[in-house]
N, C-alpha and C positions, 0 to 999 in steps of 0.2 A: 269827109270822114273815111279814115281806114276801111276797107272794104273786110267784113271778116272779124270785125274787134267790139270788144263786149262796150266799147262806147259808140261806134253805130248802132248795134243792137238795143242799147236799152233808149235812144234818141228815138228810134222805130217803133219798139215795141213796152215802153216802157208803162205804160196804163195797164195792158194787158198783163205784163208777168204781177204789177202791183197795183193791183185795184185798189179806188179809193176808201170800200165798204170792209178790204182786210183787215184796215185797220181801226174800223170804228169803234171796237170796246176798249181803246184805249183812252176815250176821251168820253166818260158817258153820260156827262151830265149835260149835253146836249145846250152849253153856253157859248158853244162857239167853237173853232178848230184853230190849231198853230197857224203862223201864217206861211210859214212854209208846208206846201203839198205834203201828203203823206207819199207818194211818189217819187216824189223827189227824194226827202229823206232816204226811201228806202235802196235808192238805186245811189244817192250816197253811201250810203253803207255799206252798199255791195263793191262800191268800187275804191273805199277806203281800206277794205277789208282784201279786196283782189291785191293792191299796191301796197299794204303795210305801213300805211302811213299814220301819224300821230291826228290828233283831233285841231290842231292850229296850223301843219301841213295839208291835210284834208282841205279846210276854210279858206286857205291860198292858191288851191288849186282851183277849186272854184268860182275863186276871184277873176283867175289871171288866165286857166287854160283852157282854151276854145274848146277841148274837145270834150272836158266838164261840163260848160256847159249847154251845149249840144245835147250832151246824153242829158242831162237833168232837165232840158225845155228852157231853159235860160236866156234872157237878151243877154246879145255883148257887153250890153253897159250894165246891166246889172248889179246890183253888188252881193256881196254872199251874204249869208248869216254869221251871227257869233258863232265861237268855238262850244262853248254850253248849249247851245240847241242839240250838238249830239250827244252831251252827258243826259240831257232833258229827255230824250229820245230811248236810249239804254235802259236809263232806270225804268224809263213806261214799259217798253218791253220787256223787262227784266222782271216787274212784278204783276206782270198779266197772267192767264191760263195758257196762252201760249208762247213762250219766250224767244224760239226759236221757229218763227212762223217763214220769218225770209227764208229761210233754207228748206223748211217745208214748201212753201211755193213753188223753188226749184225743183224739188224732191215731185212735185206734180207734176210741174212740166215734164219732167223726167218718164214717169208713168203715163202722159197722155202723150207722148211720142212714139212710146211704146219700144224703146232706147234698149231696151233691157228684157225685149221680150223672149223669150229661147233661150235665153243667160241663163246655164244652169249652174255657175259659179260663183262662189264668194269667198273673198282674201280677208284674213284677220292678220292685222299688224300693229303695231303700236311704235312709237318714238318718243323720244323725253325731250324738253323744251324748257330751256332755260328762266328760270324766275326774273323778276324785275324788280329784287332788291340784291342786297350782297347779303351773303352768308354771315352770319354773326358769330363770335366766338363764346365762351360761356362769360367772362364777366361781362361784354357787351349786351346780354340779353339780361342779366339779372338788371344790369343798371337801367337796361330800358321798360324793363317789365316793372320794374318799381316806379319809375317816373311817369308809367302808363296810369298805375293804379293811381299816384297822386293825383290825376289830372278826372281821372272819371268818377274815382267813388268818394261820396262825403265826407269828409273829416279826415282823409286820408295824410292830407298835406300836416297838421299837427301831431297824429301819429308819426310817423317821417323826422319828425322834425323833432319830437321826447323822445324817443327809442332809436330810430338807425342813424350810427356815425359813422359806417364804413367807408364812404364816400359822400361828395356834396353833391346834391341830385338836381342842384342847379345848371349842374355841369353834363353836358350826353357826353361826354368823351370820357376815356379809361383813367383811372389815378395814375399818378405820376410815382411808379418805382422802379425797383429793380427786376425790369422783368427777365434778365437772364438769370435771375435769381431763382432756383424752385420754391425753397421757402416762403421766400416773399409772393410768390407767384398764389401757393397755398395759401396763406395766411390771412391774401385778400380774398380768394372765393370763400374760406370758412367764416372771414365778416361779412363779405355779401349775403352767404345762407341766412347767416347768424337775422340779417336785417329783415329779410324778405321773412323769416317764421315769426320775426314778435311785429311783421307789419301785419302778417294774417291772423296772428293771435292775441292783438290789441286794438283791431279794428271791431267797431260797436257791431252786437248784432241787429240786423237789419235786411228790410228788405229792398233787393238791388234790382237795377233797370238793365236790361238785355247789356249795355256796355262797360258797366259797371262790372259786372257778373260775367261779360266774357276776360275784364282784366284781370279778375282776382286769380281765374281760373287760369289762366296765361302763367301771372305767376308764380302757381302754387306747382304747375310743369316744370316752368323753368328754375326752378328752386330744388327738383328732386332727377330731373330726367338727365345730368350731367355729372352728380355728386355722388358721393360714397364715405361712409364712416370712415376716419383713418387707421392708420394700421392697427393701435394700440389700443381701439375705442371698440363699448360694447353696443355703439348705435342710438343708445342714447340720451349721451354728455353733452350733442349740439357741438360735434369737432368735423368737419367735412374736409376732403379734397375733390380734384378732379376725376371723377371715372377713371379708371383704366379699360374701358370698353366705350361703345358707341350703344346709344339708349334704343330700344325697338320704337319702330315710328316718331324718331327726333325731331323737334320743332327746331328748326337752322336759323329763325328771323323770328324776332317781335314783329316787326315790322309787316311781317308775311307769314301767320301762323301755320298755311298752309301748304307753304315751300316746305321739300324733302331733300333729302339724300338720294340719288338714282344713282343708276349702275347699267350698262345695256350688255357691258364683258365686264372680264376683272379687272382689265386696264383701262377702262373708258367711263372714269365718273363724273355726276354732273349734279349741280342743284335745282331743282325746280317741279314742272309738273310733267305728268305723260297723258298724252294724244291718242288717243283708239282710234282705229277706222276700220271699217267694214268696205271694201272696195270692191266693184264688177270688174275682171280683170283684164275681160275681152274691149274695152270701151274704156275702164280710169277712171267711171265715175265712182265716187264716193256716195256709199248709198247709205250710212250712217257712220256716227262720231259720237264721242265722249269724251270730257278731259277731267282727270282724275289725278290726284296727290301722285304725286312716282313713285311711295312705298308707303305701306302702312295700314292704317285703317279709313275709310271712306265715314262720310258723315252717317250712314245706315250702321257704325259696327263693323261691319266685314271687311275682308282684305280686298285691296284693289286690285289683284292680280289680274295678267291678262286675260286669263283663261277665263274665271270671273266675268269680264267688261265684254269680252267677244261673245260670249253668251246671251249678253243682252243688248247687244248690235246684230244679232241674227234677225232682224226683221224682213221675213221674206213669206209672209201672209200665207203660210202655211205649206208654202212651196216648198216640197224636198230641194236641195244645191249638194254640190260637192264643193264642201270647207276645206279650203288650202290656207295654213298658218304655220307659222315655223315652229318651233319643240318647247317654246316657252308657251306656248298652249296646248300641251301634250300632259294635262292632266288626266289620268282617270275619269275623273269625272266629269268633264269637259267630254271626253269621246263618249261617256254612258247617256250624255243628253243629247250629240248626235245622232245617236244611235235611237233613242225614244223617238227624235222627233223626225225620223226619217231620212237623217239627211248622210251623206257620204262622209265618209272621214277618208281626209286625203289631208291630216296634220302631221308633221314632220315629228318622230319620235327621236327624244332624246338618247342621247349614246350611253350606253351602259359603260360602269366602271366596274371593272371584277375587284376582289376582295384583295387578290395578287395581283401585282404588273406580271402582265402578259398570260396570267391564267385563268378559270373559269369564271364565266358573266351567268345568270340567272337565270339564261336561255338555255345554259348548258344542262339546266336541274329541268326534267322532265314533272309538268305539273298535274295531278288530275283533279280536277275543279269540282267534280261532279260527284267524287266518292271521299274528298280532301287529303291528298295522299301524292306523298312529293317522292323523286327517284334520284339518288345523285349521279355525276358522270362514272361514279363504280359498280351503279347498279343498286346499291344500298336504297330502300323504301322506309319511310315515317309517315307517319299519321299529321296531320296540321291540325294546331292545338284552335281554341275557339280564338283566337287573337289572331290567325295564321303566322304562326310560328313551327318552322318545323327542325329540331334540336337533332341533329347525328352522332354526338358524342362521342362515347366510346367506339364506334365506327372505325372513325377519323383516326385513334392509334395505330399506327402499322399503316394506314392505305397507302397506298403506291402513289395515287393522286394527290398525296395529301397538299404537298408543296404548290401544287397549282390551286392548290383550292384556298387553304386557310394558314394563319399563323396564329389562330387562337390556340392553348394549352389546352382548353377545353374542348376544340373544335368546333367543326362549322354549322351556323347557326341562319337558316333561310328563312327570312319573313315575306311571306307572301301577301300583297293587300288588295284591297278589294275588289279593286276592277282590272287584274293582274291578267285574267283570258284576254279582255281589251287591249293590253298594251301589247301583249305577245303578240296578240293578230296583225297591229299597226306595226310591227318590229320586221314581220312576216312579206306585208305587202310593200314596207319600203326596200325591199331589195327587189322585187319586181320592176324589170327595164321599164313598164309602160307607166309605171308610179311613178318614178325618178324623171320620166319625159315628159309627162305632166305638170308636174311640181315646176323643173326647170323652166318650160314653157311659157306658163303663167308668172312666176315668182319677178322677172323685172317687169313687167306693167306695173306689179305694186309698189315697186321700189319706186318706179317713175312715179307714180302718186302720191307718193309720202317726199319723194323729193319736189314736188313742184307744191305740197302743202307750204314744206316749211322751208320756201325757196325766200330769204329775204326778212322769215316771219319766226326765226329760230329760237329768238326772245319773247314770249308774251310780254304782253302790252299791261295787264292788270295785277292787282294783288287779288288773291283768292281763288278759291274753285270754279265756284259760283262765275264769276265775270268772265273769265277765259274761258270757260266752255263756250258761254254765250259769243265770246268772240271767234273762238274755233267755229262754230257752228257757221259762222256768218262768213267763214274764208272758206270752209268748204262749199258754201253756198255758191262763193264766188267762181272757186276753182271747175264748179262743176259748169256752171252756168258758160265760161269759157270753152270748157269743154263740150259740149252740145251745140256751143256756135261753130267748133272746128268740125265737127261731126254734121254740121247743115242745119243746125233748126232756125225754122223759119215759124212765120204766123199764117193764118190762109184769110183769116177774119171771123174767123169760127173754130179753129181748131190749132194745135202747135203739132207740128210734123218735124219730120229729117227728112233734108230734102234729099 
């Protein structure tokens, strides 16, 4: 075996990192166990999840590659398991109290090395990762979202079949027109709509089973999140077109309700989910993760913004850190809860845009926080209204500065909000040489972590939140666990050290 490589290590020490009592509340009725180890399994996982491999690639390698199985305790002749012992295995995992226990494991080892101990730093970044369906257009989703309901709710298929003729829904694929035609183009979505409101509005009332009741709701979305009254119509004669905009939080797939629209620039767009990691920057290991829709609202309601997700990847058991993240986590309120909970703000502040090219930014209005009372670069003083608005007005006629300041008629008009000393402060210490050489310092170890995350791994493998997280969790597991074998961990027979 490779001297150094996470398949000697888990050949070594593989009972130790995955005891067989981790995983005993997965099976509790106490009738017997899989026949394959739970050890095994587990250090499958971690090494299917390290290489990116599909669940019937996995099963061949196990087969065929000695060094498989070595690390899993295997004879040569052996033969592997089917490819469903790991779908068997997910799902048990998936609906235990601890889903993500492999990585916690790691996450132990990690602490009983003591890997991390004097790290007084932690990295917030995030990455978008590509979904593992194609992006659907809008009559490809109505046609699927109605052939969904056919299939799951009762009675659905004879409704379908007295009311919608827009299409034959025998068929998944598009009707056959003239689609450089826009009319025609129209004519079909306003029958698609047309079909999808008398399939929700002549389906029997009743009560529906979780999948029933997640299609309807599919699409009673996809029936409204793309559409708009036409030009001539008062909304509602039942005449639809295409949006002329893109819907807030758009469902992109039937197929995958949970695929988004992302964006990382303005020129860099993508469909699918985004990756949180919380990272030690001095070491690369990933000391928490999350993976979340790329835009929109999270299954809690809230938005899934970064700032949001790194908030609750700050798990550092009460230890102050200095938080380094770039300016997509330069919320307000994001610095007012490092600030509560002790910890440094060392997050990159976003660049201000002034009102004029080339004229006065926000920094330039002298604010006082404490008496509410703004000063502008003329010298000119107002009071901040209870909204923090502060109105200069008639001021603004005649001043000399005007032209760098405003092109309103009215003049210029400064909203001040609420954690507005916060950002000035962080505005203050980024121009600081010793902040800027920190930042630099630090900033590629994380990049290097986030690139060896999704080195290979840039597509999830799942449909859903739910499931890719679980698989995120299980590659960070991996990555880290690699990481700690480059770093020396060893076993002593009692304890996991760096050598």
């Amino acid at each position: 075996m490779k001297a150094g490589s996470v398949f000697a290590f888990l050949a070594a020490h593989r009972g130790e990192l995955f005891p067989d009592e981790m995983f005993g509340d997965l099976f509790p009725t106490g009738r017997g166990r899989p026949s394959v180890p739970a050890d095994v399994m587990a250090a499958v996982i971690t090494l299917q999840a390290l290489h990116g491999m599909s669940d019937s690639e996995t099963v061949d390698a196990v087969t065929f590659d000695l060094r498989w199985k070595m690390a899993c305790g295997l004879l040569v002749s052996a033969g592997a398991f089917h490819a469903t012992t790991l779908t068997y295995w997910r799902r048990r995992l998936a609906a235990s109290d601890s889903p993500n226990r492999i990585f916690e494991a790691v996450k132990a080892v990690v602490a009983a090395t003591g890997a991390l101990a004097g790290k007084t730093r932690r990295a917030l970044d995030s990455t978008v990762l590509d979904d593992a369906v194609a992006t659907q257009d809008t009559v490809t989703q109505l046609i699927g979202a109605i052939r969904r309901v056919r299939r799951e709710v009762r009675g659905a298929g004879e409704v379908i079949a007295a009311q919608c003729s827009a299409h034959d829904y025998d068929d998944p694929g598009k009707p056959a027109i003239a689609w450089n035609d826009r009319q025609a183009r129209e004519a079909l979505v306003d029958a698609l709509v047309g079909d999808a409101h008398r399939l929700l509005g002549h389906l029997p009332e009743t009560e529906h089973g979780p999948r029933a009741a997640e299609a309807l709701a599919l699409l009673a979305l996809v029936a409204g999140q793309d559409v708009e009254p036409v030009e001539d119509s008062d909304g509602t004669d039942g005449r639809w077109r295409i949006a002329r905009q893109v819907a807030t939080d758009r469902v992109i797939s039937t197929v995958d309700p949970d695929a988004r629209h992302a964006h990382k620039t303005v020129h860099h767009r993508q469909d699918g989910f985004k990756a949180h990691v919380a990272i030690e920057p001095d070491t690369g290991i990933i000391t928490d993760c999350a993976l979340t829709k790329a835009s929109g609202l999270g299954a809690d309601g809230r938005s899934v913004t970064d700032a949001r997700i790194g908030r609750e990847l700050l798990d550092t058991e009460g230890q102050p850190v200095r938080v380094l993240a770039d300016a997509a986590y330069g919320s307000g309120e994001f610095r007012a809860e490092l600030a509560e909970r002790g910890h440094v703000d060392v997050v990159k502040p976003a660049p201000l845009r002034p009102a004029v090219a080339g004229g006065f930014t926000i920094d330039d209005f002298t604010v006082d926080h404490i008496n509410r009372v703004v000063s502008c670069p003329a010298g000119v003083t107002r009071a901040l209204s209870r909204t923090g608005a502060a109105a200069f007005g008639a001021a603004c006629t005649g001043c000399v500065l005007r032209a760098r300041c405003t092109t309103r008629a009215i003049g210029r008009t400064l909203a001040v909000r609420e954690h507005d000393a916060l950002q000035r402060a962080a505005r203050v210490m980024a121009r600081n040489p010793d902040w800027d050489n920190e930042y630099r310092q630090h900033r590629p170890m994380v990049e290097r972590s986030i690139a060896w995350l999704v080195r290979g791994n840039r597509r999830v493998r799942y449909r859903g939140v739910a499931k890719n997280d679980h698989w995120l969790h299980h590659r960070a597991a991996a990555i880290n666990l690699r990481r700690l074998i480059t770093l020396g961990l060893d076993h002593t027979g009692a304890n996991w050290v760096i050598a």
